[in-house]
N, CA, C and O of each residue as an XYZ file, in Angstrom:
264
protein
N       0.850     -1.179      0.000
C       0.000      0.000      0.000
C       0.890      1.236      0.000
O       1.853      1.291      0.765
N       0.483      2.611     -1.159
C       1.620      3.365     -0.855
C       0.333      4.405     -0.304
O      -0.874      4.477     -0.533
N       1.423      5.238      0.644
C       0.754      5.880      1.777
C       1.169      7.310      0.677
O       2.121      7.200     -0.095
N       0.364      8.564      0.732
C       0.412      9.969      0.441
C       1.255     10.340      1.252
O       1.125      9.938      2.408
N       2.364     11.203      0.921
C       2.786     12.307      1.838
C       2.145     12.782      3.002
O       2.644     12.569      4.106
N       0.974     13.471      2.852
C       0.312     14.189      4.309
C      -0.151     13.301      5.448
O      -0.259     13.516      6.656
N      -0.431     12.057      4.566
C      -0.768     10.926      5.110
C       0.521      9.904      6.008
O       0.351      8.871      6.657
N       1.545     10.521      5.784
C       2.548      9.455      5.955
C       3.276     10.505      6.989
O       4.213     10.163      7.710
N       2.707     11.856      6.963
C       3.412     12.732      8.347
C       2.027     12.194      9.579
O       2.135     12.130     10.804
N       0.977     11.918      8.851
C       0.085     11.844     10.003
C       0.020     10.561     11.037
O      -0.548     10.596     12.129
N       0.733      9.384     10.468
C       0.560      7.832     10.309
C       1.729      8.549     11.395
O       1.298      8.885     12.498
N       3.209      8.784     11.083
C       4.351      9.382     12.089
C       3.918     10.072     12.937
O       4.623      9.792     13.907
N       2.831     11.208     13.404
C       3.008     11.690     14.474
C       1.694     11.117     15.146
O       1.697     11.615     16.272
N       0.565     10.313     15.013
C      -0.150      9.560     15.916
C      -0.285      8.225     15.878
O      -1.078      7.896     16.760
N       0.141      7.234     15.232
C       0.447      5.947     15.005
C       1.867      5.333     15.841
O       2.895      6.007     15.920
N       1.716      3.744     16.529
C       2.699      3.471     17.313
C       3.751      3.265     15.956
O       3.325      3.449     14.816
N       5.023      2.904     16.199
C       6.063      3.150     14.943
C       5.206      1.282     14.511
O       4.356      0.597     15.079
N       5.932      1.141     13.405
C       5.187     -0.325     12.744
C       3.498     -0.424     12.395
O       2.804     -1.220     11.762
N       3.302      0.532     12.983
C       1.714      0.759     12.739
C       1.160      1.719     11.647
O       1.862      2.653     11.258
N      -0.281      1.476     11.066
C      -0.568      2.250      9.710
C      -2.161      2.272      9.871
O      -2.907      1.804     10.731
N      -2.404      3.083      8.569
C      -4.093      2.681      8.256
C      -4.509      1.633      8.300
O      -3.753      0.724      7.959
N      -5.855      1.315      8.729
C      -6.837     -0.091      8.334
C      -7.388      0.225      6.784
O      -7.689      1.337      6.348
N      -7.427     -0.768      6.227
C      -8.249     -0.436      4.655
C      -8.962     -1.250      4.409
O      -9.018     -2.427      4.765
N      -9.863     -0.356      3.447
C     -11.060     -0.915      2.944
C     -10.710     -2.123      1.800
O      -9.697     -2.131      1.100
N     -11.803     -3.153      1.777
C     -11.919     -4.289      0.755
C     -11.102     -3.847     -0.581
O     -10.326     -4.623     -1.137
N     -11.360     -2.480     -1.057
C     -10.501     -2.037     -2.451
C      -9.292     -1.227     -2.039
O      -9.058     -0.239     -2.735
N      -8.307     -1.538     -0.799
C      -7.231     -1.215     -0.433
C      -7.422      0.686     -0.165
O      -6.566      1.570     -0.128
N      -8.570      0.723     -0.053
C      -8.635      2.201      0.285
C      -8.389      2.274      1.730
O      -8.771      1.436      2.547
N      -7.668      3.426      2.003
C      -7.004      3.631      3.252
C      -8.860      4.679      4.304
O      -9.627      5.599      4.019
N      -8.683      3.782      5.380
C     -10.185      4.047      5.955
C     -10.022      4.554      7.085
O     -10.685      5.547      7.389
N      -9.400      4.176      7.688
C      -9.168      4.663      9.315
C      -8.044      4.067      9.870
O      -7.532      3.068      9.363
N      -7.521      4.729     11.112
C      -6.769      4.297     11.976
C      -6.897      3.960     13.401
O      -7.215      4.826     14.216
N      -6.623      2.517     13.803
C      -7.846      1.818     14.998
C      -6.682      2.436     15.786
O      -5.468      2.590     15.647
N      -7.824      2.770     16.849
C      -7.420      2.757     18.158
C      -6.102      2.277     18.958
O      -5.459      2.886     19.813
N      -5.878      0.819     18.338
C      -4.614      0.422     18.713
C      -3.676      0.314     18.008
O      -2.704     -0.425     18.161
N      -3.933      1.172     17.035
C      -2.360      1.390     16.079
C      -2.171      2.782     16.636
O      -1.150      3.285     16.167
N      -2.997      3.808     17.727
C      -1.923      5.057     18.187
C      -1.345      5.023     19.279
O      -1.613      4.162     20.116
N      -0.552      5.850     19.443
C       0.216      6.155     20.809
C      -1.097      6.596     21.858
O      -2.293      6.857     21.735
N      -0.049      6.502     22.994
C      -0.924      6.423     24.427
C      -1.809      8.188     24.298
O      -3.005      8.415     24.480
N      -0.888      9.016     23.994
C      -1.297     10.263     24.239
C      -2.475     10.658     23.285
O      -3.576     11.163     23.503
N      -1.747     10.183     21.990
C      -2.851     10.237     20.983
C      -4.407      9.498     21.982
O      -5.328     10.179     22.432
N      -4.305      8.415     22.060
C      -5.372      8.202     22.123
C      -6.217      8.811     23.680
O      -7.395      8.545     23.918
N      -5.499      9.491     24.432
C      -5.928     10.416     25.754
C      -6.579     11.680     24.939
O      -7.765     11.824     25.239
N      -6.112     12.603     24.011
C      -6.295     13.167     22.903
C      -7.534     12.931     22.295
O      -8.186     13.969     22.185
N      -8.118     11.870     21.835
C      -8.928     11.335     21.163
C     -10.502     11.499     22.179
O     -11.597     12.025     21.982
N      -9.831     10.691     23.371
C     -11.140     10.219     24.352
C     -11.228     11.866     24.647
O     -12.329     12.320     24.334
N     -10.319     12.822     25.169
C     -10.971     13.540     25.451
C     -11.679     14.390     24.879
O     -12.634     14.926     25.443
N     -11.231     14.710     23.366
C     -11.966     15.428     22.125
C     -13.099     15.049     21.947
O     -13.923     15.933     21.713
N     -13.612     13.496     21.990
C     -15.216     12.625     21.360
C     -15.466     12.875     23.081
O     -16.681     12.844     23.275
N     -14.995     13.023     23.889
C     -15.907     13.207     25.018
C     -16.581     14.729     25.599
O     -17.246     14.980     26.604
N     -16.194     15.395     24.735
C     -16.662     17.078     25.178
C     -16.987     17.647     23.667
O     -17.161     18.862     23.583
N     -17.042     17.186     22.966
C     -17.593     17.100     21.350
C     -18.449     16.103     20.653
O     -18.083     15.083     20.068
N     -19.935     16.681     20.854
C     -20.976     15.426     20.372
C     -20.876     14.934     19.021
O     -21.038     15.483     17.932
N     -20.470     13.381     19.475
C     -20.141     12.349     18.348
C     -21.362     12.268     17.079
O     -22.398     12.932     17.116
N     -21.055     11.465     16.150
C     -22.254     11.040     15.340
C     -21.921      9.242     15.271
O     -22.642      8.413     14.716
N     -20.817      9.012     15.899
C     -20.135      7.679     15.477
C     -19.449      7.295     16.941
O     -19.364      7.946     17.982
N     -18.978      5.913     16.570
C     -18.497      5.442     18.170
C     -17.092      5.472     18.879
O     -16.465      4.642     18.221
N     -16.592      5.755     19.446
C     -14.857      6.622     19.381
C     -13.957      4.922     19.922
O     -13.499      4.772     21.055
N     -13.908      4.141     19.127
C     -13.510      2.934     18.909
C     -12.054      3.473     17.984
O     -10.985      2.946     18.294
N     -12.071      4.511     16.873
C     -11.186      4.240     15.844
C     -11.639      6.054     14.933
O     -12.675      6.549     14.489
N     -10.411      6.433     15.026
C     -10.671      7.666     14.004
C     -10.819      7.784     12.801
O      -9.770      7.554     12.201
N     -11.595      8.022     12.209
C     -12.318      8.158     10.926
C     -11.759      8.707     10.288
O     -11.280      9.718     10.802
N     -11.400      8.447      8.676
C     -10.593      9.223      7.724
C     -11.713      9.887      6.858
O     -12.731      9.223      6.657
N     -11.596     11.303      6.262
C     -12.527     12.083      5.422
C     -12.051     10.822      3.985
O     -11.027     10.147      3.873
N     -12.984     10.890      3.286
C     -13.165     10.080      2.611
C     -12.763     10.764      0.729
O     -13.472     11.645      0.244
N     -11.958     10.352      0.202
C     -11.386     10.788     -1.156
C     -12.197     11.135     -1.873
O     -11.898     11.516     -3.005
């Protein structure tokens, strides 16, 4: 899978190192679970979906879609 540039600074600063996107059935890059980020990232996360009403379940951050 080749990762985009903006995509490949973002994968580096909240992803554990060895870790990447989850993808979709047609190798489309979809999200990044929960346990592919760092600790802080994901303190970051809970506290953003917890004082910002969700539409979705804060399991895994959602990528805007191409």
């Amino acid at each position: 899978m080749q990762v985009q540039p903006e995509e490949e600074a973002i994968v580096q600063l909240l992803c554990i190192p060895g870790q990447d996107f989850s993808c979709a059935t047609a190798k489309r890059q979809v999200r990044i679970m929960r346990t592919n980020i760092t600790t802080l990232t994901q303190i970051w996360m809970t506290l953003l979906l917890s004082n910002i009403p969700s539409n979705d379940h804060n399991a895994d951050l959602p990528l805007g879609k191409y």
